[in-house]
N, C-alpha and C positions, 0 to 999 in steps of 0.2 A: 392558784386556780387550776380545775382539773383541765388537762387536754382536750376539745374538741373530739369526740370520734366522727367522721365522714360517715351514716351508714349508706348516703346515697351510692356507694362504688360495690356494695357488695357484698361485706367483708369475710373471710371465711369464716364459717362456722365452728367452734370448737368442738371434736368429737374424735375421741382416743377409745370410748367402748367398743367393739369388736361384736358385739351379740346385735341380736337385729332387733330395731324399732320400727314397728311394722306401723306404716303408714296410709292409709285407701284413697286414694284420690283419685277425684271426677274423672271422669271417663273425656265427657264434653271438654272440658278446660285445658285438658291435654292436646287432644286431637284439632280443637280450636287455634294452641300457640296465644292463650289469652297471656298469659306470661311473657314478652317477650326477652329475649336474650341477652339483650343490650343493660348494663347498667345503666341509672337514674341519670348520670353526668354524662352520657352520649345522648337523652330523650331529647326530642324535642319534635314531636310529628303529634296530631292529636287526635285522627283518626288513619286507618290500616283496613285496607281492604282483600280480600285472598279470596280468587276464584279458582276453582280446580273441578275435572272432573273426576267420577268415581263411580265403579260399578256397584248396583242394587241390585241382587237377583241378577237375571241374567241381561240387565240394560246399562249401558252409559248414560250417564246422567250429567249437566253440568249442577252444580253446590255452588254457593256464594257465602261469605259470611264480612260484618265490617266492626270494627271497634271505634267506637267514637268519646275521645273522654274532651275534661276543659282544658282551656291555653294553661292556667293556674297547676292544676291537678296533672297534668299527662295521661297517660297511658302504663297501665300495671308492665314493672321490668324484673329481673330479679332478687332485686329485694324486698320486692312483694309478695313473689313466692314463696321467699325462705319464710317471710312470716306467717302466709295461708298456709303452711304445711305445719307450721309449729298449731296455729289456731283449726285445722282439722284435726291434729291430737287431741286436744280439749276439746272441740264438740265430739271427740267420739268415745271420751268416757260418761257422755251422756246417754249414750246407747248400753255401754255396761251396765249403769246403775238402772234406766227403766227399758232398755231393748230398743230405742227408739232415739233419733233426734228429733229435739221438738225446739221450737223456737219461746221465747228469745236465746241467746246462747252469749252467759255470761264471762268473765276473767280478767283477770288481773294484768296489770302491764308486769310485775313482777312474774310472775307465770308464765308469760308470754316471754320474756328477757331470759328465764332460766330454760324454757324450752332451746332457745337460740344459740345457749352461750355467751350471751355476751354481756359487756360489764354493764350496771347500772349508772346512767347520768340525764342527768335534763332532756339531752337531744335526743335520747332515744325515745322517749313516751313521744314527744312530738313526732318523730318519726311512726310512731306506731299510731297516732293521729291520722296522719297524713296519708298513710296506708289505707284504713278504715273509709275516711273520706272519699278515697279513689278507686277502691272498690265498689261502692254505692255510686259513685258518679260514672264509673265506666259502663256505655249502654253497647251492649250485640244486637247486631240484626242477622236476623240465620234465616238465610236460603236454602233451606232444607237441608241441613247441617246438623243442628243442636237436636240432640236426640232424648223425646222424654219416655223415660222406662218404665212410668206407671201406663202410660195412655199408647207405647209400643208405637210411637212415630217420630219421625223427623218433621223438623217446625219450621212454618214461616211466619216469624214472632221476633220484635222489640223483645230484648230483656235484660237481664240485671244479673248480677250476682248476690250483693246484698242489696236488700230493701231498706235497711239505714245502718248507721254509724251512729254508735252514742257515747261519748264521753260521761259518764254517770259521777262519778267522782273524784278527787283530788284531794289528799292530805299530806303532812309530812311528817312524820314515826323517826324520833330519832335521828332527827337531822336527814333525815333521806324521804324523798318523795314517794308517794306512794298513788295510785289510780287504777280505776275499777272499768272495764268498757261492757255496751252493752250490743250485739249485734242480733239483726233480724233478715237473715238468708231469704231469698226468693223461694217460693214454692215449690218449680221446680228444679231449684239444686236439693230443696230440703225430700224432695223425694226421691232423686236422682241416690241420695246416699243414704236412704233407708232402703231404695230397693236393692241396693249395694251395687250400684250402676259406677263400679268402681276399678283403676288397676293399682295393685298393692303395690308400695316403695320400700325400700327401707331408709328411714330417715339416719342413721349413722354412714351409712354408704356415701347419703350426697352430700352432710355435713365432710367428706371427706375432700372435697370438690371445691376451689376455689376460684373458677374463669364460670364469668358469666355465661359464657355459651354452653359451657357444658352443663352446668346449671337447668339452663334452657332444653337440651337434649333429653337431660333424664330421664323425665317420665315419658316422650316418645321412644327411648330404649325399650323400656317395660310392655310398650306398646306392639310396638314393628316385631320386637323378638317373643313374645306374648303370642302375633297373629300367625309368624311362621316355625313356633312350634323349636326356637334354637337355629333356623336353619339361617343361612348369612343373607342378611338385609341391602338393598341395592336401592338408594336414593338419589333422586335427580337433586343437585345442589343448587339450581336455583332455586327449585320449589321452597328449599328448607332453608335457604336462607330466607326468602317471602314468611316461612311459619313463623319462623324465631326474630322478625323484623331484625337481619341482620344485612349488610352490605355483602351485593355478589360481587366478586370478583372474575376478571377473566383470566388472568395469568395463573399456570399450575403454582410457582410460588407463592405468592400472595395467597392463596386458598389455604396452602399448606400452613402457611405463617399467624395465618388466623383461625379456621375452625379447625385446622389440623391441630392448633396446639390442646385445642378444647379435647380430640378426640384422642392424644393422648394421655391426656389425663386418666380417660374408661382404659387404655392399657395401663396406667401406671396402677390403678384398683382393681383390675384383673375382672373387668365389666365390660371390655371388647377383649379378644387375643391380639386382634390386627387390623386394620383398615386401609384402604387403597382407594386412590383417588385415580378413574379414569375417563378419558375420553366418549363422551355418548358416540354410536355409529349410527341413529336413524334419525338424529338431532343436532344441533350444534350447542355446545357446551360441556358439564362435563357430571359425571356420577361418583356418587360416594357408596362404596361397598364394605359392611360393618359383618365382623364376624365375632359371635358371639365368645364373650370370658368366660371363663370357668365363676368366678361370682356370681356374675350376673344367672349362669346358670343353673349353681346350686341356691341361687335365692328363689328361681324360679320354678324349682323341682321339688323345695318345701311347700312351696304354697298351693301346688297344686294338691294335696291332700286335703285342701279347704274345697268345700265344696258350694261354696258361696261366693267361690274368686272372681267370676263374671255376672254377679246378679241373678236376676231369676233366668230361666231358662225359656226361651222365646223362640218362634219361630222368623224373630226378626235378624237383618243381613247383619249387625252391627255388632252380632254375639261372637260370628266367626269368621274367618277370614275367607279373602278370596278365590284361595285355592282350595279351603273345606266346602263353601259355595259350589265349586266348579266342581268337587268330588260331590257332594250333595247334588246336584244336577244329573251325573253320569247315572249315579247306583237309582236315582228313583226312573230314570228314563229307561232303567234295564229291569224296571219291575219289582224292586226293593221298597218296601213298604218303609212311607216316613219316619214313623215308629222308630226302625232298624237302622234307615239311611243316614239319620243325624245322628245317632253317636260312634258309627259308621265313620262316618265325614272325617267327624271332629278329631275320632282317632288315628286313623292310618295318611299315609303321608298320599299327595293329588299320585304321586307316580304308581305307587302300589298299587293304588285303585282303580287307574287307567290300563296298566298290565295285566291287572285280573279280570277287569271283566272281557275285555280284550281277548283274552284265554280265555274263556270261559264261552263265550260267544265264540269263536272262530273250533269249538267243542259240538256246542248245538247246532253247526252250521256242517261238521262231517257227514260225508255219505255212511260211513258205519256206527255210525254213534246217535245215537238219543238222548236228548236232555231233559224230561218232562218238569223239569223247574229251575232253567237258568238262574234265577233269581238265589233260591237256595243255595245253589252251587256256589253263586261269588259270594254269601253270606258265611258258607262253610269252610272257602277259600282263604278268605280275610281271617277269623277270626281264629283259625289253627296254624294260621302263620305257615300257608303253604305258598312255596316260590312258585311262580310263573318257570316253565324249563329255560337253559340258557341258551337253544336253539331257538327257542320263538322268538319273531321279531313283531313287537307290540305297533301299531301304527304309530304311537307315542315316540318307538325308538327310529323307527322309518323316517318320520317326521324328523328327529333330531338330527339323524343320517342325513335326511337330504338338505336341513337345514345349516349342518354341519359342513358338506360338499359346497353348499352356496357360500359360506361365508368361507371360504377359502379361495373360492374363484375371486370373489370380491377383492379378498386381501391383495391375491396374486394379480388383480387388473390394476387393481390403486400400485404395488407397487411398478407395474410395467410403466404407468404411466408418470411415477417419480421419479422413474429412470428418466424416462424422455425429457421431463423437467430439467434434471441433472443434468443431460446432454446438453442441450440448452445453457443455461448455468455456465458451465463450461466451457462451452464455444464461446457467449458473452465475455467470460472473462481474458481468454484469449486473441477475442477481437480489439479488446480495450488495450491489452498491452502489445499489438502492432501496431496500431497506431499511435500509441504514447513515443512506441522507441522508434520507428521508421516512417520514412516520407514516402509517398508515391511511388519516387524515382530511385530512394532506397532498398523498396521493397521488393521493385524490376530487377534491381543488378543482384538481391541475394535470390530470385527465385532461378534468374539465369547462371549464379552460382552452383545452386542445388541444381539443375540439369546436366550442368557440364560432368558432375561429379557420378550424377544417376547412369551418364552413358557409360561409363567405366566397369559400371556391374555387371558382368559374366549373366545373370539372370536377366535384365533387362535390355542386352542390346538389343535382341530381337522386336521387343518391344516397343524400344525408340525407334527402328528403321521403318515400324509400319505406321505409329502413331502420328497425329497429328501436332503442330504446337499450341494448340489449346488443351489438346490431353496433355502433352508434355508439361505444361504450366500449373493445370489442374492438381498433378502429382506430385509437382515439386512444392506448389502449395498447403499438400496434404503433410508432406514431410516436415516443414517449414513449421505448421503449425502443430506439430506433434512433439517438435525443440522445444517450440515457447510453452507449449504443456509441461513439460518434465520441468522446463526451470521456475514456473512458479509453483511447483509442489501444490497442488492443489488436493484439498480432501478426497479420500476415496468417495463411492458413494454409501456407505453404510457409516462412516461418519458424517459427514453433511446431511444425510437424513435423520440422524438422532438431532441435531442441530435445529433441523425444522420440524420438529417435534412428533415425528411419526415413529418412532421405537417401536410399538405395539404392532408396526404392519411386519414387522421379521419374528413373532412371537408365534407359535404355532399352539 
């Protein structure tokens, strides 16, 4: 009898080709975390709720979104991902043959198993049943979240993914099983990926990938490092654990032991360089900072030659990121025709944009100088790739200057005041070991010891002749407990503060 395969853990995908399988996947389903992280063998929750907020334009907003699937069924995990991603290859050589996906959207369990990798046997069609079934059963509710790209808005809508699951057929060929499925996509995804409201993957890349969470990361890589253009990505780790319905921890190990091993994996495929797990400063908890691979970012640099890699082109917030927003704001508030501003935005990095008009205004604003078209100028600025001089000092860099000055007074009072701590610390532990080793009247006859001894000093006779014997006691006390310092060797304080987890405040 053949082996059982488990697919509910996961399993890796087989994929030894090296050339890319370009893959387009939903924009919503990513940025949702409809996928969670977790394998099938840790589910057991049957609805998830994730509130966050997010800038639109130049407003905060809070978003809402909640997944609710059955006790029976669960909630979609990673190995339901692997298989929407193999079943969005097939619907999208439906777009080759007529330009279009159109519903119904047929295939094979065999098809589906050789997209995968993996072997043929019984458990798997069921598993790919079960899949189908729990896609149609899993219902979102989007608090202005889910984003439909024909109609250019975000929704407050019940909705689906698939509108059914159909088993159509079942034979057996040869002693082997064979089955046909039949699925019918909701509306708006089915429009969502004609209007290619999509970010491209490469499916050899994540078939490389064997921990669920990283799994679950992927396509927010493509995402986060998509919005900043390569530059390094800075995520709050509770939040991303709430995406990927994963367990937050609070201990730096423990974080590292779990999604750190996921995010070595993008070092081990050259999809991050490096990642660093730190400390938040205006929150308590802690951030995760991803700095972009060399993979990840020649996969990223191909694709940009598609000129269909974000969908149509919209004036909506959802096409660009928040710092091409924030550059799109400055250039049209300086008179930069929309027209200009938005490919403007999209191209030049927020800093370059903020330096030049920056210059270019503090230009029109000389007593010897005339600008009759500010606006041109930073147009002309930008786009022949002239620097701001390195004597100017942009408000951008004033800003980081003073912001810079402050967060070093900061460092410098947190650590003044972990010295005090230390002090403290210290004294404690050397109050505990006078009184472990000496009684009251022990303590009398060694401080009266240490005086007898202190009159003897050439330096302090004078001192003992005018002092009192409370200062004389005081002193000998200070002496006294300066012994029992030195014999319990107690930590410096730059060890004992790595100890209490503050390393980062002697980092400059």
């Amino acid at each position: 009898m053949a082996k059982k395969l488990d697919l509910n853990t996961a399993p890796t995908l087989i994929g030894l080709v090296v050339d890319v399988d370009l893959i387009r996947f939903e924009r919503n389903l990513i940025a949702l975390g409809f996928f969670g992280a977790n394998d099938r063998s840790n589910q057991s929750k049957t609805t998830r709720r994730i509130e966050q907020e997010v800038t639109r334009g130049d407003r905060r907003i809070k978003v809402a979104w909640e997944f609710r699937g059955s006790e029976k069924l669960g909630l979609p995990s990673t190995a339901d991902r692997d298989k929407f991603i193999a079943f969005l290859k097939i619907a999208n050589e439906g777009r080759a043959r007529n330009g279009t996906i159109s519903n119904p959207i047929r295939f094979s369990g065999y098809r589906m198993i050789a997209e995968l990798g993996l072997s043929r046997h019984g458990e798997i069609y069921e598993d790919i049943l079960e899949w189908g079934k729990r896609m149609a059963d899993t219902t979102i509710t989007s608090e202005q979240m889910v984003y439909l790209a024909a109609k250019k808005i975000y929704t407050d809508k019940t909705i689906h993914v698939f509108r059914s699951f159909e088993r159509t057929g079942t034979h057996h060929s040869g002693g082997e099983r064979q089955e046909t499925y039949e699925v019918i996509v909701e509306d708006w995804l089915l429009e969502n990926l004609n209007h290619r409201y999509v970010i491209p993957e490469d499916f050899n890349a994540y078939k490389k990938l064997s921990k669920p969470t990283a799994k679950g990361i992927f396509g927010h890589l493509h995402l986060w490092f998509h919005a900043s253009d390569g530059r390094p990505v800075e995520k709050d780790y509770a939040d991303l654990c709430a995406l990927l319905n994963l367990t937050a921890y609070t201990k730096p190990s423990r974080i590292k032991s779990t999604i750190g091993k996921a995010l070595d994996e993008f070092v081990k495929i050259k999809y991050l360089s490096k990642w660093e797990l730190r400390t938040r400063v205006t929150k308590d908890g802690f951030k995760l900072i991803l700095v972009e691979g060399e993979e990840l970012s020649k996969f990223r640099d191909s694709q940009k030659q598609d000129k269909k890699l974000n969908g149509p082109k919209s004036s909506d917030e959802q096409v660009m990121s928040e710092s091409q927003m924030q550059a799109l704001k400055v250039l049209l508030d300086n008179g930069v025709l929309p027209a200009k501003a938005r490919p403007l935005a999209a191209r030049y990095e927020l800093d370059k944009v903020l330096d030049t008009v920056d210059y270019v205004t503090s230009l029109a604003q000389g007593r010897r100088n005339r600008v009759d078209n500010p606006a041109g100028l930073i147009i002309y600025h930008l786009e022949n790739g002239l620097s701001v001089p390195p004597t100017f000092v942009s408000h951008r860099k004033e800003a980081e200057r003073a912001e810079a000055r402050k967060q070093e007074q900061e460092r410098l009072t947190a650590i003044a005041e972990l010295q005090q701590t230390y002090l403290q610390w210290t004294d404690e532990r050397v109050e505990e070991e006078i009184k472990l080793r000496y009684s009251q009247a022990e303590l009398k006859a060694r401080l009266r010891q240490i005086i007898a001894e202190l009159r003897n000093n050439d330096d302090l006779k004078g001192y003992f002749r005018t002092s009192t014997e409370v200062q004389k006691e005081q002193m000998a006390m200070q002496v006294f407990r300066r012994e029992i310092k030195e014999e319990l060797a107690l930590p410096l304080f730059g060890e004992w503060a790595e100890k209490h987890e503050q390393p980062s405040l002697f980092q400059k």
